[in-house]
C-alpha positions, -999 to 999 in steps of 0.1 A, spaced: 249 -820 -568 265 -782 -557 301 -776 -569 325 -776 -546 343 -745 -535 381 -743 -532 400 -721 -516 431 -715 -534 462 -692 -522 467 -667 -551 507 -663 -545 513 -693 -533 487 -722 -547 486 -749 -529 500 -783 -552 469 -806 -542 442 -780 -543 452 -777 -580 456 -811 -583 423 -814 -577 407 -794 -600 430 -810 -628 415 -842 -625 377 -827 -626 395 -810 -663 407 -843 -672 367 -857 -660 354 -830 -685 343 -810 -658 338 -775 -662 351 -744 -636 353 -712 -622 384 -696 -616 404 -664 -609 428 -645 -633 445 -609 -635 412 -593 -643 381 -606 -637 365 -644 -626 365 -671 -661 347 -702 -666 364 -726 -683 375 -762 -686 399 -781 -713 397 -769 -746 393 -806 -760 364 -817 -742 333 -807 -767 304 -814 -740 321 -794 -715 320 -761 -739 289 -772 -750 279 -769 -712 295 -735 -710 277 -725 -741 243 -732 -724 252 -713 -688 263 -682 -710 229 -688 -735 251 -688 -763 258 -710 -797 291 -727 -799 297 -714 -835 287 -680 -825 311 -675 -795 346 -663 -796 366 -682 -773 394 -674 -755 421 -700 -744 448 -697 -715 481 -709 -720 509 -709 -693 530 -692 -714 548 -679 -746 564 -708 -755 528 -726 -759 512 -702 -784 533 -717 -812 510 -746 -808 482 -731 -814 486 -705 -839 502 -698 -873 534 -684 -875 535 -648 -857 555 -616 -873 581 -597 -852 564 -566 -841 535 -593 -828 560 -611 -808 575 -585 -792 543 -570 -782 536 -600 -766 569 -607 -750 564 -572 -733 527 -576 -729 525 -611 -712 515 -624 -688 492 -593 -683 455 -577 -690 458 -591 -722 440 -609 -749 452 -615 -783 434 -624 -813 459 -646 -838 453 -667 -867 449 -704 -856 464 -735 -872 449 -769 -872 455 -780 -838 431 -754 -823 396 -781 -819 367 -774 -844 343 -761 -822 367 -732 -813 381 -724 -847 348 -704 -858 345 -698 -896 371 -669 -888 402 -692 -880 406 -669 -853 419 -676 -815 418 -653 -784 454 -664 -766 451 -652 -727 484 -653 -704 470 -643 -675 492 -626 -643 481 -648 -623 495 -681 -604 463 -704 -602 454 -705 -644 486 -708 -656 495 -733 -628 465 -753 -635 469 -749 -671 506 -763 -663 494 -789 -647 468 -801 -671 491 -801 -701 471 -785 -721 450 -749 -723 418 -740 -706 391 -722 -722 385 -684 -704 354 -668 -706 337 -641 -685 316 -642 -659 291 -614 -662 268 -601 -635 230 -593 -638 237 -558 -624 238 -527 -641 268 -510 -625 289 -538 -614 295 -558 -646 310 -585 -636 309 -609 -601 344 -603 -579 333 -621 -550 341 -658 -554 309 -666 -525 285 -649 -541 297 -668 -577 295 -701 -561 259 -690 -548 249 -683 -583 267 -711 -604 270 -736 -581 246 -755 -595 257 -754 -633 296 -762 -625 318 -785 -609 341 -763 -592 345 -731 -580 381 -716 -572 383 -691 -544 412 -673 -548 401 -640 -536 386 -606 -550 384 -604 -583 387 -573 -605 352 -560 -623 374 -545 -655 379 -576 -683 413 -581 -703 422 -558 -732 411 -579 -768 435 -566 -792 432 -580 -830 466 -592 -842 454 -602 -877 456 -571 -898 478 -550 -910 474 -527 -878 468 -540 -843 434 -532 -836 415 -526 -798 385 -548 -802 377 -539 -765 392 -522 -741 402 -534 -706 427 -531 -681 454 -536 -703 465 -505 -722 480 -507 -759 504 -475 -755 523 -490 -727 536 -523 -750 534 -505 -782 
């Protein structure tokens, strides 16, 4: 059975559109969807088959992938990770929502199959209305991980149709909310001593520094 395709408003999401996709989350159901930066699949970080399901469309092993979750905002980090130091904080205050991904040390709530052997976890808050309204809605965060494209110069799918052509068969719903953009999130490592840019993006370190 095809996914379906949803047409989402990106300033002004419509309430029973993302309604909708909540209760395929709460199904286990896995989706597409748009943030500040590129297209992510995703679906609810406590449902093990669906990231075992997004493990097999990206031809990855659980334990080897680094996931990324999406929370609606500051406030729900605290949930998920250990206690943060002040210059982290800030940086974060300034930095989100935005282009950004942070790696932090996890605590115990973060589910087993996303707390690799590095008690590690990539904290997205996207600037973007449909993620952290669905996340909102779906009391709880939603995994984010890229969509990349076969191509060699364009690295990565911004046209929701031609996404839903090509994974419409693998996931329940796609999320039209328009263009995206082909440059990923900044990753920066939050663990050491120093912050560290494990990849860079969109985001750029000097302007929340």
């Amino acid at each position: 059975m095809s996914a379906e395709f949803i047409k989402i408003h990106p300033e002004n999401p419509d309430f029973r559109r993302l309604r909708r996709v909540v209760d395929v989350l709460n199904d286990g159901g896995v989706i597409i969807y748009p943030t500040d930066t590129i297209y992510g699949l995703g679906c609810g970080i406590f449902h093990p088959k669906a990231i075992e399901r997004i493990c097999q469309i990206k031809g990855v092993k659980p334990q080897k992938q680094n996931f990324s979750f999406i929370c609606y905002d500051l406030s729900d980090i605290s949930e998920y990770t250990r206690a943060l130091n002040t210059p982290v904080f800030k940086m974060m205050k300034k930095a989100l929502p935005g282009p950004f991904t942070f790696i932090l040390e996890a605590n115990n709530n973060v589910p087993k199959l996303l707390n690799n052997k590095k008690k590690t976890v990539g904290i997205r808050v996207p600037d973007h209305l449909i993620p952290r309204n669905l996340v909102k809605e779906f009391g709880q965060p939603i995994i984010t991980t890229s969509i990349r494209d076969e191509d060699d110069v364009i690295e990565y799918s911004t046209d929701p149709e031609l996404i839903y052509e090509k994974y419409k068969d693998q996931v329940d719903i796609v999320i039209d909310g328009g263009y995206g953009k082909n440059v990923a999130s900044t990753i920066l490592d939050c663990t050491g001593e120093t912050v560290e840019v494990v990849r860079q993006g969109l985001g750029e370190l000097e302007e929340i520094s």
